[in-house]
MARTORRO-617265 format. One line per 10 residues: number of its first residue (from 1); their letters; for each residue x, y, z of N, C-alpha, C, O. Coordinates in Angstrom, 1 decimal. Example, Ala and Ser with C-alpha at 12.3 -4.5 7.8 and 13.67 -1.06 7.14 Angstrom:
REM residues 2
1	as	13.2/-5.7/7.8/12.3/-4.5/7.8/13.2/-3.3/7.8/14.2/-3.3/8.5  12.8/-2.2/7.1/13.7/-1.1/7.1/12.9/0.0/7.9/13.4/1.1/8.0
//
This chain:
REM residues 236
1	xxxxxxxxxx	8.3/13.0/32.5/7.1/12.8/31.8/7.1/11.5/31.1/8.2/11.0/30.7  6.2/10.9/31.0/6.1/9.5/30.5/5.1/9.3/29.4/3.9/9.5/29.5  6.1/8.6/28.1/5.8/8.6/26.7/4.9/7.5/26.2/5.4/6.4/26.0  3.8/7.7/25.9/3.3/6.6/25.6/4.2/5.2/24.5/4.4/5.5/23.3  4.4/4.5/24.7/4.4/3.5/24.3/4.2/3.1/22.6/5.0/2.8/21.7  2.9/3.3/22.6/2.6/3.5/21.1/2.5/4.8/19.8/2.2/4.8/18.6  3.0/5.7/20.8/3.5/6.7/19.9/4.2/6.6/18.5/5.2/5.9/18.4  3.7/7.2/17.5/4.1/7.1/16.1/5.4/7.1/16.1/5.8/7.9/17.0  6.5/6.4/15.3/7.6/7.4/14.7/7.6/8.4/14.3/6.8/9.0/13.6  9.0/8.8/15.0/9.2/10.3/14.3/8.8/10.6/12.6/9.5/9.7/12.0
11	xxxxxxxxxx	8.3/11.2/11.9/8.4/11.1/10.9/9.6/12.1/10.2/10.4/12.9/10.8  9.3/11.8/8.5/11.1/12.2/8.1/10.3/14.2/8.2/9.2/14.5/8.5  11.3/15.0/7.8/11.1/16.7/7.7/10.2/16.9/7.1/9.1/17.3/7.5  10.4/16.4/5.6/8.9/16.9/5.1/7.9/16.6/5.2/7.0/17.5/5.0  7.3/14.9/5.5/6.5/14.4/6.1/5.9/15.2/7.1/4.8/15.7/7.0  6.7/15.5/8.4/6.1/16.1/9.5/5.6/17.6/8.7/4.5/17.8/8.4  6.4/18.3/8.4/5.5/19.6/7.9/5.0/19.6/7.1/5.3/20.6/6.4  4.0/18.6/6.4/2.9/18.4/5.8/2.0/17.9/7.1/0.9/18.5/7.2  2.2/17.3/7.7/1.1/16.9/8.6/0.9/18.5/9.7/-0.1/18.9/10.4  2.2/18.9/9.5/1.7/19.8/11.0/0.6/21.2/10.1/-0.3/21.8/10.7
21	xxxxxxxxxx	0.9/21.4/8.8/0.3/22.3/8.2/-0.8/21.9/8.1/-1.6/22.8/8.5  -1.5/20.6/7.6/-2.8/20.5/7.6/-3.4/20.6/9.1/-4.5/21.1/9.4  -2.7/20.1/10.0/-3.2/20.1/11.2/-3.7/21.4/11.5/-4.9/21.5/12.0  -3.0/22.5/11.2/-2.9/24.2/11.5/-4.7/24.0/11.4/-5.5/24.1/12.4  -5.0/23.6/10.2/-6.4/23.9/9.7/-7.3/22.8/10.4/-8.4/23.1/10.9  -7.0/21.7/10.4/-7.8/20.6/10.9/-8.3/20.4/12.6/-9.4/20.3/13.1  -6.4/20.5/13.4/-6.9/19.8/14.9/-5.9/20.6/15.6/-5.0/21.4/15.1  -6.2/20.1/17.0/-5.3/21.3/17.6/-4.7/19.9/18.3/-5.2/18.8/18.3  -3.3/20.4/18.9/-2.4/19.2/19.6/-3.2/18.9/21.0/-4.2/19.6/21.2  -2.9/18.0/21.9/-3.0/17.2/23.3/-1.6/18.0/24.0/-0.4/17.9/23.5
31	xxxxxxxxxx	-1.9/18.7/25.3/-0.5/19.0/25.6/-0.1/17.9/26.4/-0.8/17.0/27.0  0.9/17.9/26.4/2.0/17.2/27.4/1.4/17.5/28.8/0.6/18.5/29.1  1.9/16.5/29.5/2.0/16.9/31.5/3.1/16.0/32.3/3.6/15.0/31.7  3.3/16.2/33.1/4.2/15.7/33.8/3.7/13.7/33.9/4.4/12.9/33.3  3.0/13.5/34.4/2.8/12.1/34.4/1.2/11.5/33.9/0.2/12.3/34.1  1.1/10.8/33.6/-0.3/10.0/33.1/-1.2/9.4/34.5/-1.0/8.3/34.9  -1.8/9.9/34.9/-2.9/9.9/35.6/-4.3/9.3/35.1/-5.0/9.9/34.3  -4.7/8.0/35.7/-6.3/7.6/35.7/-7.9/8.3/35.5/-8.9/8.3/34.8  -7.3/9.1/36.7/-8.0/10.6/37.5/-8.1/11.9/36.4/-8.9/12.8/36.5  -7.1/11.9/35.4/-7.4/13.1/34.4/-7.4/12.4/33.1/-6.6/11.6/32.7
41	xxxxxxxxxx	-8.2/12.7/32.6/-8.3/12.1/30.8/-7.1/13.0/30.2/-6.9/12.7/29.0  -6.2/14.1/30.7/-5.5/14.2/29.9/-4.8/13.6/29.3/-4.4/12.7/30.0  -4.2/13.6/27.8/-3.4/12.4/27.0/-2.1/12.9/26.6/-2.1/14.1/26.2  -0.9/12.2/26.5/0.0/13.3/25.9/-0.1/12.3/25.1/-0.4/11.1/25.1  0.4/13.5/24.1/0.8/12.8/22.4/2.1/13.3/21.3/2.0/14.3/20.5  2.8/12.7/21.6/4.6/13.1/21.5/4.8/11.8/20.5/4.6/10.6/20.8  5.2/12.2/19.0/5.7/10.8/19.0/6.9/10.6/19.3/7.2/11.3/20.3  8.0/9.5/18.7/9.2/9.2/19.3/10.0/10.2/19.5/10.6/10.2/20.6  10.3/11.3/18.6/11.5/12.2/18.6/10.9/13.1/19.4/11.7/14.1/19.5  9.9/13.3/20.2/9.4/14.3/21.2/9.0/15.6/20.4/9.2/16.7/20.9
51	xxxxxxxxxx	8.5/15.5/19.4/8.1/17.0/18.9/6.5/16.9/19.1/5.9/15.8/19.0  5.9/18.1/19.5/4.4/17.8/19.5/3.6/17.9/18.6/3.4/19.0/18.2  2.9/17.0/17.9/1.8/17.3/17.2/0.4/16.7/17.5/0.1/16.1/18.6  -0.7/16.9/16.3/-1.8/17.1/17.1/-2.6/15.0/17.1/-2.0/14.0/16.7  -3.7/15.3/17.5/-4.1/13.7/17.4/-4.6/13.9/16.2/-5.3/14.8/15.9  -4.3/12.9/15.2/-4.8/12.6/13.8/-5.2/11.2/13.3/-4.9/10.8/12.2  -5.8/10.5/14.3/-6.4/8.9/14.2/-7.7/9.2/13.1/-8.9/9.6/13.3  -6.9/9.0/12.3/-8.1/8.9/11.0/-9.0/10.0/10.8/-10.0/9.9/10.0  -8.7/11.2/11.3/-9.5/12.3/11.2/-8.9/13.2/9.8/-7.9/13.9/9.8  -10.0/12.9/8.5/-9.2/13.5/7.3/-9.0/14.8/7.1/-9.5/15.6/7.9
61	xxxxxxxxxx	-8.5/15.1/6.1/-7.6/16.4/6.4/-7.6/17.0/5.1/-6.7/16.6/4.4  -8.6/17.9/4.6/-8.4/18.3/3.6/-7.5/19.1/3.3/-6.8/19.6/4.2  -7.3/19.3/1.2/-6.1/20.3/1.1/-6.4/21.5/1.7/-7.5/22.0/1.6  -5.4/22.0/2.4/-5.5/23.7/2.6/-4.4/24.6/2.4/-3.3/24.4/2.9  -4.7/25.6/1.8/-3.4/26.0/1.1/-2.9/27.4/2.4/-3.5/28.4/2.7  -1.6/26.6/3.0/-1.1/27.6/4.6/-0.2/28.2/4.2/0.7/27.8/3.5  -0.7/29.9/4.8/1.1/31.1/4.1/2.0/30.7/5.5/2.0/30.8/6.8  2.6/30.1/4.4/4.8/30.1/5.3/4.5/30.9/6.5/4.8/30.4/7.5  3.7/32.5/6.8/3.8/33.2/8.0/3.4/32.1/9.4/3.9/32.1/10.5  2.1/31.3/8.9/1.1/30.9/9.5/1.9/29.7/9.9/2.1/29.5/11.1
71	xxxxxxxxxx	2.5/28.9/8.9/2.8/27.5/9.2/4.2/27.7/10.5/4.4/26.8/11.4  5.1/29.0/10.2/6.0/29.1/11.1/5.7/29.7/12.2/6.8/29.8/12.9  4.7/30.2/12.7/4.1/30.6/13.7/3.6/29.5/14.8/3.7/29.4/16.0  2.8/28.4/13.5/2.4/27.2/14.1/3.1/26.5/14.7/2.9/26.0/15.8  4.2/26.2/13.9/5.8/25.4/14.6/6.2/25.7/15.6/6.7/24.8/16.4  6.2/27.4/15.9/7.2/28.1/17.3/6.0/27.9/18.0/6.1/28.1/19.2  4.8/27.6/17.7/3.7/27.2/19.3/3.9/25.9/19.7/4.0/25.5/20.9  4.0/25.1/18.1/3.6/24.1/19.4/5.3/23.4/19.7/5.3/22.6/20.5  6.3/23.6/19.3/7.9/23.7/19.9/7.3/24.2/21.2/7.2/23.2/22.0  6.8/25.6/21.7/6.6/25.6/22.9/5.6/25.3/23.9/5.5/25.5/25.1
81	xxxxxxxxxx	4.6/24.6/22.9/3.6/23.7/24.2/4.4/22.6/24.4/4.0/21.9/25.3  5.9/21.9/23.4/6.0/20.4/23.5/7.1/20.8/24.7/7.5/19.8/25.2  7.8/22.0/25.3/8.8/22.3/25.8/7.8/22.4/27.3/8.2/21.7/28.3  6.8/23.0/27.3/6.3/23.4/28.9/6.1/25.1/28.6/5.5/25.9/29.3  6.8/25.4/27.4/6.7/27.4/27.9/5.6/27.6/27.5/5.5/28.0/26.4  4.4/27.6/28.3/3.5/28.4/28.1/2.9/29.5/28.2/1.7/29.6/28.6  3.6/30.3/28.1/3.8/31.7/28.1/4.4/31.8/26.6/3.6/32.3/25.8  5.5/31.6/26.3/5.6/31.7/24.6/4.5/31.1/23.9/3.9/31.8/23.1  4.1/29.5/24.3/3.2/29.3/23.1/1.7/30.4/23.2/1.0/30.9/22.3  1.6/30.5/24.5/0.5/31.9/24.4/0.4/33.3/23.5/-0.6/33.8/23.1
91	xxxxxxxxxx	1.9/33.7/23.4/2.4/34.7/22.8/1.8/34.0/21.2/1.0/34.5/20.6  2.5/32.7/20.8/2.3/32.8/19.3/1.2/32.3/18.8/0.9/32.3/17.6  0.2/31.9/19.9/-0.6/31.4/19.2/-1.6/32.5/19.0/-2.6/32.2/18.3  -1.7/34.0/19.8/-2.0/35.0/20.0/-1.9/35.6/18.7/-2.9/36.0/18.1  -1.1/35.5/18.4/-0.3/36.2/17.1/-0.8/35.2/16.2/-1.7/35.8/15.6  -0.8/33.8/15.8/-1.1/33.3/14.9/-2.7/33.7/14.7/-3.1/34.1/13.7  -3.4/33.6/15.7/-4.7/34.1/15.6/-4.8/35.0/14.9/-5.2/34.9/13.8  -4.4/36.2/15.6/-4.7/37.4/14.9/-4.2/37.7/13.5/-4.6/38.7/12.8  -3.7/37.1/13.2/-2.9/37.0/11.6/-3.5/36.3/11.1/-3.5/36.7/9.9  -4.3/35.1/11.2/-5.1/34.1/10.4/-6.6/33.9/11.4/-6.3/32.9/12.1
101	xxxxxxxxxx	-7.7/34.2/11.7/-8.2/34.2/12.2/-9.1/33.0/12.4/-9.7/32.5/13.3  -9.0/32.4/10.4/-9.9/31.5/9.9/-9.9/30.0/10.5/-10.7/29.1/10.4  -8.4/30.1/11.2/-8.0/27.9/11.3/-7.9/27.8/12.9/-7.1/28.2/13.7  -9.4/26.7/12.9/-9.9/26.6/14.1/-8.6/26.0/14.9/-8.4/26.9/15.7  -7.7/25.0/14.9/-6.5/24.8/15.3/-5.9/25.1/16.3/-5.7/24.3/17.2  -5.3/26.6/16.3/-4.8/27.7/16.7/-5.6/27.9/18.3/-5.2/28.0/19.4  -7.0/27.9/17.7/-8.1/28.2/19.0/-7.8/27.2/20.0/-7.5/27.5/21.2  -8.0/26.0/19.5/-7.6/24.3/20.3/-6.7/24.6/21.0/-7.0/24.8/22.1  -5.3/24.8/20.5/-4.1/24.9/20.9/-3.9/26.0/22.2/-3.3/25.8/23.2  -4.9/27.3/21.8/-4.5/27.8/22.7/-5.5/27.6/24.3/-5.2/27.5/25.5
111	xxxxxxxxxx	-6.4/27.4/23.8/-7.2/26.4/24.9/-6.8/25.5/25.6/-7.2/25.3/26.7  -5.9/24.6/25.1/-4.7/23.9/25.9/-4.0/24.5/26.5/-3.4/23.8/27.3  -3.7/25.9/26.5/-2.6/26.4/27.4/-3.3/27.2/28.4/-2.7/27.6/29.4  -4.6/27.6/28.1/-4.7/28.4/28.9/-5.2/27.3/30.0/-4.9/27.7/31.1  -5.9/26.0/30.1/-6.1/25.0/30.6/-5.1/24.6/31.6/-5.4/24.2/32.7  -3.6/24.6/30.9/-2.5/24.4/31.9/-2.7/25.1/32.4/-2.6/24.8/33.6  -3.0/26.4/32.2/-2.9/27.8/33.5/-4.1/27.8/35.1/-3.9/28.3/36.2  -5.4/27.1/34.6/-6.2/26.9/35.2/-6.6/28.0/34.6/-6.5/29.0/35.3  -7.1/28.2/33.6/-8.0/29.6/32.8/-8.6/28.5/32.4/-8.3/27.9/31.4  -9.9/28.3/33.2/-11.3/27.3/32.8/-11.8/28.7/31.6/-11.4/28.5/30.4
121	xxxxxxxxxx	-12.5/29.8/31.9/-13.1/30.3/31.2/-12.4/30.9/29.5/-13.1/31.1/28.5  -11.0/31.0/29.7/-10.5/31.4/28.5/-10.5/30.7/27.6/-10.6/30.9/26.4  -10.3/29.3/28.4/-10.1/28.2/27.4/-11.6/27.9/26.6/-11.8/27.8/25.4  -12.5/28.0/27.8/-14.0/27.6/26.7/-14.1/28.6/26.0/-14.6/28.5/24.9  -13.8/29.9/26.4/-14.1/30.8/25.0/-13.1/30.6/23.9/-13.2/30.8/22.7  -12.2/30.3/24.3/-11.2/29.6/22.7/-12.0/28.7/22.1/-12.0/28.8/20.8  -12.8/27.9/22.5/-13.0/26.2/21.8/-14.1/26.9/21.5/-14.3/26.9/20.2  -15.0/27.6/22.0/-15.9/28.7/21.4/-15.8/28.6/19.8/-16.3/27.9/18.8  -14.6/30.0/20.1/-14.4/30.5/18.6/-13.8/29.0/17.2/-13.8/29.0/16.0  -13.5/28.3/18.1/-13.1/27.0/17.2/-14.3/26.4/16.8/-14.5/26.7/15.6
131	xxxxxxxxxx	-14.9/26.0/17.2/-16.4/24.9/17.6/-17.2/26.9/16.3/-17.9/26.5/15.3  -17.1/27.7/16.3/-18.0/28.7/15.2/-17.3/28.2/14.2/-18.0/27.6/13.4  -16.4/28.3/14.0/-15.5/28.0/12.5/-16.1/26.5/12.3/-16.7/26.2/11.2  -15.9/25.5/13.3/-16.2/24.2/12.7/-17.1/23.5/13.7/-16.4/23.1/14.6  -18.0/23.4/13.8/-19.1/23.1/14.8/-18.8/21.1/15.2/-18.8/20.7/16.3  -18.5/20.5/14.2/-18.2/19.5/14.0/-16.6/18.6/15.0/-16.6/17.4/15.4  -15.4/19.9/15.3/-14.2/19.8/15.2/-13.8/18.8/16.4/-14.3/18.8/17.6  -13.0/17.9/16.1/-13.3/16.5/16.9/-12.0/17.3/18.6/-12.3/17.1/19.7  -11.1/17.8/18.3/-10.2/18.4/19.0/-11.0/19.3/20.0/-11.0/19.0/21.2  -11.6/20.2/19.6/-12.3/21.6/20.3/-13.5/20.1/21.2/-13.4/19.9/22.5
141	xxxxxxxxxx	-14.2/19.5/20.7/-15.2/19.1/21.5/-14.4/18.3/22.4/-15.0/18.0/23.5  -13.3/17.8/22.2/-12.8/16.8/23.6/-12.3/17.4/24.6/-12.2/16.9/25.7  -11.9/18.4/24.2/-11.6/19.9/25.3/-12.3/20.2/25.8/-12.0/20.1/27.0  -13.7/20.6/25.4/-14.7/21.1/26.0/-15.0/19.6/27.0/-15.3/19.7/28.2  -15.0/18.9/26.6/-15.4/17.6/27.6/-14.3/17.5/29.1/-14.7/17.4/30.3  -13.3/17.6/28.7/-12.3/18.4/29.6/-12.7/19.0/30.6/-12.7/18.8/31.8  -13.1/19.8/29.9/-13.6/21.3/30.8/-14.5/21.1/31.8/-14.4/21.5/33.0  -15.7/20.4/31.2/-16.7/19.9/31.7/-16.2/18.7/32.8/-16.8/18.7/33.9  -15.5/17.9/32.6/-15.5/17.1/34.1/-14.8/17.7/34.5/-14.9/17.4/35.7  -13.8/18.7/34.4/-13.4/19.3/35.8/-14.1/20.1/36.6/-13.8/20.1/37.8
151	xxxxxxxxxx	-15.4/20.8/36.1/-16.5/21.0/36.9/-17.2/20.1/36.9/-18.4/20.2/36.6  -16.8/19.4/37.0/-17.8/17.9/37.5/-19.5/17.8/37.3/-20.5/17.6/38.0  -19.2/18.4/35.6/-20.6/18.1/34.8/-20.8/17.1/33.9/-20.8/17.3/32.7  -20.8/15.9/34.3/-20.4/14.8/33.4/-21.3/14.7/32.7/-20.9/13.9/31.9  -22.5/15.1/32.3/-23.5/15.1/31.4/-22.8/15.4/30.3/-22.6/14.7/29.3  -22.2/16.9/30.6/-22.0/17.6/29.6/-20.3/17.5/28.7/-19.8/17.9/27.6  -19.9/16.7/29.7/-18.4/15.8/29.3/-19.3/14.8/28.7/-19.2/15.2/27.5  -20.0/14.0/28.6/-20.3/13.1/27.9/-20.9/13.2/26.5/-21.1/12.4/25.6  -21.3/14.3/26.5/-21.6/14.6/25.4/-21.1/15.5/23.9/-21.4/15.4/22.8  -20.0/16.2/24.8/-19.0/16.5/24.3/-17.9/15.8/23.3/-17.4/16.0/22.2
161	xxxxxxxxxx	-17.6/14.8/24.7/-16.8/13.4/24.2/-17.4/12.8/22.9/-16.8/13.0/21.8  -18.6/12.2/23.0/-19.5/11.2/21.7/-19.6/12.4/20.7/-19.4/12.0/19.6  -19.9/13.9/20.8/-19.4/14.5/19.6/-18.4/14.4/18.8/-18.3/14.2/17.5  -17.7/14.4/19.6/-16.2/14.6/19.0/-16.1/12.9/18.3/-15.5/12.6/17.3  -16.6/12.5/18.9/-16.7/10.8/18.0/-17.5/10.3/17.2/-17.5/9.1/16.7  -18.4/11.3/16.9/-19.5/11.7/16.0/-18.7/11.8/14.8/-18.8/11.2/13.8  -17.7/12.9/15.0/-17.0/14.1/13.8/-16.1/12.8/13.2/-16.0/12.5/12.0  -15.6/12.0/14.3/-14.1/11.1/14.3/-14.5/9.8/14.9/-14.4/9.9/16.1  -14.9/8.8/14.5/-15.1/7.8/15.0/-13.8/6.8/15.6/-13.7/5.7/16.3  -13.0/7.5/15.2/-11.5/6.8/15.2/-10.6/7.8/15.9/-9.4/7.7/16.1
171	xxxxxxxxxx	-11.2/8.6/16.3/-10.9/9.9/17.4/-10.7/9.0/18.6/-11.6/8.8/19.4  -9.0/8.3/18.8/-8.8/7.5/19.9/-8.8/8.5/21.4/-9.5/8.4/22.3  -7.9/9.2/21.3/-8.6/10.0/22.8/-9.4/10.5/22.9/-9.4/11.3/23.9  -10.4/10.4/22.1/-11.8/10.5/22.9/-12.8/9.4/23.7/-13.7/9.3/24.5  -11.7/8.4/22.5/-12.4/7.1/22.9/-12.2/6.9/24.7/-13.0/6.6/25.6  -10.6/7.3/24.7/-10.3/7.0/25.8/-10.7/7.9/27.2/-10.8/7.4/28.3  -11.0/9.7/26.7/-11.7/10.3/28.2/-12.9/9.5/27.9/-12.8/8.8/28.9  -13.7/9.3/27.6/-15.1/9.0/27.7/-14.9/7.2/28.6/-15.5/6.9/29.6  -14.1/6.6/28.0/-13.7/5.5/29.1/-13.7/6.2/30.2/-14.7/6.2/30.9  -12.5/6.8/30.5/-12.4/7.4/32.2/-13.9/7.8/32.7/-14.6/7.3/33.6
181	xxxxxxxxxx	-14.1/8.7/31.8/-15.5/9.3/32.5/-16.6/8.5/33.1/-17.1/8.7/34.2  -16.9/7.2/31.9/-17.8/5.9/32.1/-17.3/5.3/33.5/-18.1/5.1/34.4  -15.7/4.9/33.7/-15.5/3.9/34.3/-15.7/4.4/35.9/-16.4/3.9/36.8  -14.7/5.5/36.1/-14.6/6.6/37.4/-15.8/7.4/37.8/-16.3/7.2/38.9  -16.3/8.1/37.0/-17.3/8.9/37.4/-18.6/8.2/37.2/-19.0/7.6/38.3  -19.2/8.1/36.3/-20.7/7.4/35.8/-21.0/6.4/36.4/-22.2/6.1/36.6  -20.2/5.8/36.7/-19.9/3.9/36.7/-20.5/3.2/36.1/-21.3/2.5/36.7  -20.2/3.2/34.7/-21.2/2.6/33.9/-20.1/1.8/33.3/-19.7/2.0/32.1  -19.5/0.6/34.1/-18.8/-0.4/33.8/-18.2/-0.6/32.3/-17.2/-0.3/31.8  -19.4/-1.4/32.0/-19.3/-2.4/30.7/-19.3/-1.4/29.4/-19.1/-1.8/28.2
191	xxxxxxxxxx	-19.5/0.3/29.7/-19.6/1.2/28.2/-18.3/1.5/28.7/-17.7/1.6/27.6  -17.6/1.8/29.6/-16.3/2.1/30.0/-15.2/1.2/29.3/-14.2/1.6/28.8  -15.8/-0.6/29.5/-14.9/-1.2/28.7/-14.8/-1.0/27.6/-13.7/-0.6/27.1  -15.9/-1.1/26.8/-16.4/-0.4/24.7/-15.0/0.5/24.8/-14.0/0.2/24.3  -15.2/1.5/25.5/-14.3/2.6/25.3/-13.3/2.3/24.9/-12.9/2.5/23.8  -12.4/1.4/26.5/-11.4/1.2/26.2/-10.4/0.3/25.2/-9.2/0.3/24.8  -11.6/-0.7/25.2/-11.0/-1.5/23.9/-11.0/-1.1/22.5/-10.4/-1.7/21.6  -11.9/0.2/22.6/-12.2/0.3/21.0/-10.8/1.4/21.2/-10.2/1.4/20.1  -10.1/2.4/22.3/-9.0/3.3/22.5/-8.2/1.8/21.9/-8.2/1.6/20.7  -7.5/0.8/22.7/-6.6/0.0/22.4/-6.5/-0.8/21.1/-5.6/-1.4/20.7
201	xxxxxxxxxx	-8.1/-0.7/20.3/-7.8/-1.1/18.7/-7.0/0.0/17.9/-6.1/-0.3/17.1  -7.4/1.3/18.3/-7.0/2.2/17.2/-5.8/3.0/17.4/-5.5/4.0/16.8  -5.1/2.2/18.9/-3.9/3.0/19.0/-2.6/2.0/18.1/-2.7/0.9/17.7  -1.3/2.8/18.0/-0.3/1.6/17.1/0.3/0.5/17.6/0.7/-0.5/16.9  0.2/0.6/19.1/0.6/-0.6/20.1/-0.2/-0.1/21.1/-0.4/1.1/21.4  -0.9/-1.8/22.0/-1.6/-1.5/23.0/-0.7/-0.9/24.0/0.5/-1.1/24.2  -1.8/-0.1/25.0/-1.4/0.8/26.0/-1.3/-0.3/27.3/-2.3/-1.0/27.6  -0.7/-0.5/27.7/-0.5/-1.7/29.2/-0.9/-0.6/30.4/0.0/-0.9/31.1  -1.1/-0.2/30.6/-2.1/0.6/31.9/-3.2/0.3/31.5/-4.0/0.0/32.4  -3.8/0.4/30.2/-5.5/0.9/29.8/-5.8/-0.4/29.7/-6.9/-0.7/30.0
211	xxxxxxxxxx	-4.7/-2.1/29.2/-4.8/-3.3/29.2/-5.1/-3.5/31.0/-6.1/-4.0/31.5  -4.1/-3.0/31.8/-4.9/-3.4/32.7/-6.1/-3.2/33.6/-6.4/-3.8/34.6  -6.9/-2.1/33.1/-7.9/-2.0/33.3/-9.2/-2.5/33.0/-10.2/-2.6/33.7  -8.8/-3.0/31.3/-9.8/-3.7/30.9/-9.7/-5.2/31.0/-10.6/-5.9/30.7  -8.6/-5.6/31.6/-8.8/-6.9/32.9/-9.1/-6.8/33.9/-9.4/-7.8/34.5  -9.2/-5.7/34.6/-10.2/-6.1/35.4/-11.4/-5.2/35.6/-11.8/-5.2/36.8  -11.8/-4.5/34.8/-13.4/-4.5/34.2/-14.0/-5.6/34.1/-15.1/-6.0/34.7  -12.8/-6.5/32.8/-14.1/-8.0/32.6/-13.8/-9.1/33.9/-14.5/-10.1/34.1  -13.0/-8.6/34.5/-12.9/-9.0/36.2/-14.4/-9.4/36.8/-15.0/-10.4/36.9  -14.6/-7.6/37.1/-15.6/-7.2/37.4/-16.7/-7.9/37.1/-17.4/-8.7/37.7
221	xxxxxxxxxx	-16.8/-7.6/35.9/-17.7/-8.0/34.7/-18.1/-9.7/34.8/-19.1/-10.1/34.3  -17.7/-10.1/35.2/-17.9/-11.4/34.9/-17.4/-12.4/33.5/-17.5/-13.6/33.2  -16.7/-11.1/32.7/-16.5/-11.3/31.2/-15.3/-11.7/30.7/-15.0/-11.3/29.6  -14.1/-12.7/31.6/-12.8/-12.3/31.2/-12.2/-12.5/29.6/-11.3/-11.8/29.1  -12.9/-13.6/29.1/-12.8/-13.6/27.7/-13.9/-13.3/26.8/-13.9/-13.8/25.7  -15.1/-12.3/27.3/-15.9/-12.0/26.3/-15.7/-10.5/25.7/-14.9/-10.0/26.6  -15.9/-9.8/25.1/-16.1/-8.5/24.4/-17.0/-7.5/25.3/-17.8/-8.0/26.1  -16.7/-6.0/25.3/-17.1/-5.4/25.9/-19.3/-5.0/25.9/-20.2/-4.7/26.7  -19.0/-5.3/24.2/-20.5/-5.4/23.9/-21.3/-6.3/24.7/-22.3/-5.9/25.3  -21.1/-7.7/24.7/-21.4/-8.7/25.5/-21.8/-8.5/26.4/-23.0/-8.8/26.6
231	xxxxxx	-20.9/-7.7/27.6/-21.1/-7.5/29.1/-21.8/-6.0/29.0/-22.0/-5.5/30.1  -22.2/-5.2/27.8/-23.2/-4.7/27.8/-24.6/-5.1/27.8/-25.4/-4.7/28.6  -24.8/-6.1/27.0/-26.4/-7.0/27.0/-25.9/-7.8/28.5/-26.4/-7.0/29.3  -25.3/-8.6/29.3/-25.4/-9.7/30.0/-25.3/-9.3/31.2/-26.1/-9.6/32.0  -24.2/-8.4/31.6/-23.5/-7.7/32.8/-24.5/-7.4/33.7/-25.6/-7.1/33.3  -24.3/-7.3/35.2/-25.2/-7.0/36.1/-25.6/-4.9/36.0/-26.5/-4.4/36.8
//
């Protein structure tokens, strides 16, 4: 599996379980996959010490007060989405559900696994019940956009995606499937670059695969030193 580059530091113990607890309530994790693919907007997001947690680019986090049951339930799921067992993390996020019903999170998470399984429909009735709790939820809508170009409804992936960047403006992997989607599918060039340059502001070190694409977009483009906006108004 191949680690992004700009992945956070590990953070120290207590740091991290403060972040994963609010997370419980806020966002659900990105799973892992074997390799980074063009062709799939999936993203992993591991920071350095390899533990998984969820995407949190600027998306705030209010207090929420999580019972110890909930927060250790949370931990042994996503330990086993960051391992591959998805079959355990099914088990606990099962259990975490039904013990806390309220933190959309859990729903995200398990919609990621059932997604590795190729459970198209489980998964959207997960992000379902996430998306009732928080209609807004920047995680649940980039899933569903997921979902949606794998049945190759890019409408409805695109709309999905700009939700979710609606909720999160700084919601970098959204920035970045809505690239793929623009650049591969739509071919809508020059909003493909926006994408990616606005993914490579907000990540902690640029991505050198996504750099090279957006050389040669402005390739394409005609634009090699102008801004993506630019070759929005000028671009053929």
């Amino acid at each position: 599996m191949s680690l992004r580059s700009g992945n956070a530091r590990l953070l120290a113990l207590a740091t991290l379980l403060a972040t994963l607890l609010a997370t419980l309530a806020a966002c659900g994790t990105s799973a892992p996959r074997p390799e980074r693919s063009r062709n799939d907007e999936t993203r992993v997001s591991l920071p350095a010490g390899g533990g998984a947690v969820a995407e949190l680019e600027g998306t705030p986090l209010p207090p929420v007060e999580v019972p110890e049951r909930a927060a250790t339930l949370h931990s042994r799921a996503l330990a086993a989405m960051e391992s591959g067992d998805w079959i355990a993390a099914e088990v606990e996020l099962e259990q975490l559900i039904a013990e806390f019903p309220a933190f959309p999170g859990p729903y995200v998470n398990l919609a990621i696994v059932f997604r590795q399984g190729a459970r198209a429909a489980e998964a959207e009735s997960a992000l379902e019940q996430a998306l009732k709790l928080v209609p807004s939820h920047p995680a649940a809508n980039n899933e569903l956009g997921m979902l949606a170009r794998q049945r190759g409804e890019f409408s409805e992936a695109e709309a999905a995606y700009r939700r979710a960047l609606e909720s999160d403006p700084s919601y970098a992997l959204a920035h970045y499937n809505l690239g793929v989607l623009l650049d591969l599918y739509l071919r809508r060039e020059a909003e493909a670059l926006e994408q990616y340059e606005a993914y490579q502001a907000l990540v902690p070190a640029p991505d050198e695969e996504v750099g090279r694409w957006v050389v040669d977009l402005r390739r394409r483009l005609g634009i090699a030193g102008e801004t993506a906006r630019v070759a929005r108004e000028v671009g053929p």
